[in-house]
N, C-alpha and C positions, 0 to 999 in steps of 0.2 A: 504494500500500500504506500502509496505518497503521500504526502504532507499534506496536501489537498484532501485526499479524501477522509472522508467523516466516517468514525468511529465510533457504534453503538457499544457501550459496556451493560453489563447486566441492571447498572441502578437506572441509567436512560429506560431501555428497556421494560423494569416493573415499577418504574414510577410510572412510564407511559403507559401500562396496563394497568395500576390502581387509576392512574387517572381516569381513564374510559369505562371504565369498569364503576366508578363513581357518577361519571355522567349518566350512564343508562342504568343505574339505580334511579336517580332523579326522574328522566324520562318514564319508567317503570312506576316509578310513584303516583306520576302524574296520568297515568292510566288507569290507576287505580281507584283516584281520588274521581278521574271524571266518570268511572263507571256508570252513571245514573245520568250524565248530561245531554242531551237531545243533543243530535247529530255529531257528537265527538267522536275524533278518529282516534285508534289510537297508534300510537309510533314509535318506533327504536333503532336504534342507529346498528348499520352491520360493523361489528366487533372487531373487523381485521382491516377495514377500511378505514375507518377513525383510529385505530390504533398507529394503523403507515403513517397516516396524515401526522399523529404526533411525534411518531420518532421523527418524520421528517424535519417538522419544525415545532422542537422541544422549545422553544421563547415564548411559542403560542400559548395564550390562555387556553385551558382544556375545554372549559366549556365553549370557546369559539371554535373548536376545532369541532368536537361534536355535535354541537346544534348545526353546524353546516349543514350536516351530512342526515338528519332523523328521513327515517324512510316510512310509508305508511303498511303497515299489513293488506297486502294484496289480499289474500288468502279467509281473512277475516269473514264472519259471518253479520250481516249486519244486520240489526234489531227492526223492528218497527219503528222506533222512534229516531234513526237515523245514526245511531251507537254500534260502534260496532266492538267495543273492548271483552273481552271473556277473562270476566275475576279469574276461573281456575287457571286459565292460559299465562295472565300476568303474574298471578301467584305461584307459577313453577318458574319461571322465567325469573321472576327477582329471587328466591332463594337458592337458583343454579349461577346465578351472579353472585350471590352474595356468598354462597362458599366461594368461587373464584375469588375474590377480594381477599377473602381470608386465609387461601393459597397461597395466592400471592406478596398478600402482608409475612405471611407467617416466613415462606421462602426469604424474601428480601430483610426480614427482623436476623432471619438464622444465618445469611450469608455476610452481612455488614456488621455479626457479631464476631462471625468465623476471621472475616478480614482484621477488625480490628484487633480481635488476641492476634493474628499471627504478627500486627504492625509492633506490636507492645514488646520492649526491652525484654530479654532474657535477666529478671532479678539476681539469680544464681550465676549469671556471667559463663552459665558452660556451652 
């Protein structure tokens, strides 16, 4: 690699997957909160596209990189009343996110621990 090109290391990386993984928790919220509202869509952002866009440009605020990109549910069945969100659909959807988060916290807690003993002085000098 040359001096030029850009270098993802693993904290780039799982900051930029809690980040997004944060965003569409919110969006997920927000689906849930509007369950009941006459003709609300609901919507979420595809996970590997919002993710690119941030490692690309990690300066970006996260949630402007996400809110770019929210996509509607093609697939979605839609109510009578012009609704088309499904609680059980949103409720597997944010708790399969939200271990994700917890994955990924937990990995990036256990590896920035691992780094940091190994950076720490040998006390015993051997």
């Amino acid at each position: 690699m040359g001096q030029g090109a850009m270098q993802v290391g693993f904290l780039n990386v799982y900051g930029g997957i809690l980040s997004v993984r944060e965003d569409r928790a919110a969006l997920l919220a927000d689906n849930i909160a509007n369950a009941d509202t006459p003709g609300y869509k609901a919507v979420d952002i595809p996970f590997e596209a919002a993710l690119g866009a941030q490692l690309l440009d990690p300066q970006a605020a996260p949630s402007q990189v996400s809110m770019l990109t929210p996509e509607y549910r093609a697939a979605a069945k839609v109510g009578l009343d012009g609704n088309d969100v499904s609680l059980d659909f949103e409720r597997v959807e944010a708790a399969q996110n939200g271990e994700a988060m917890i994955g990924a916290a937990t990995f990036l807690h256990q590896s920035t621990a691992d780094l940091v003993m190994a950076l720490r002085p040998n006390p015993g000098g051997n």
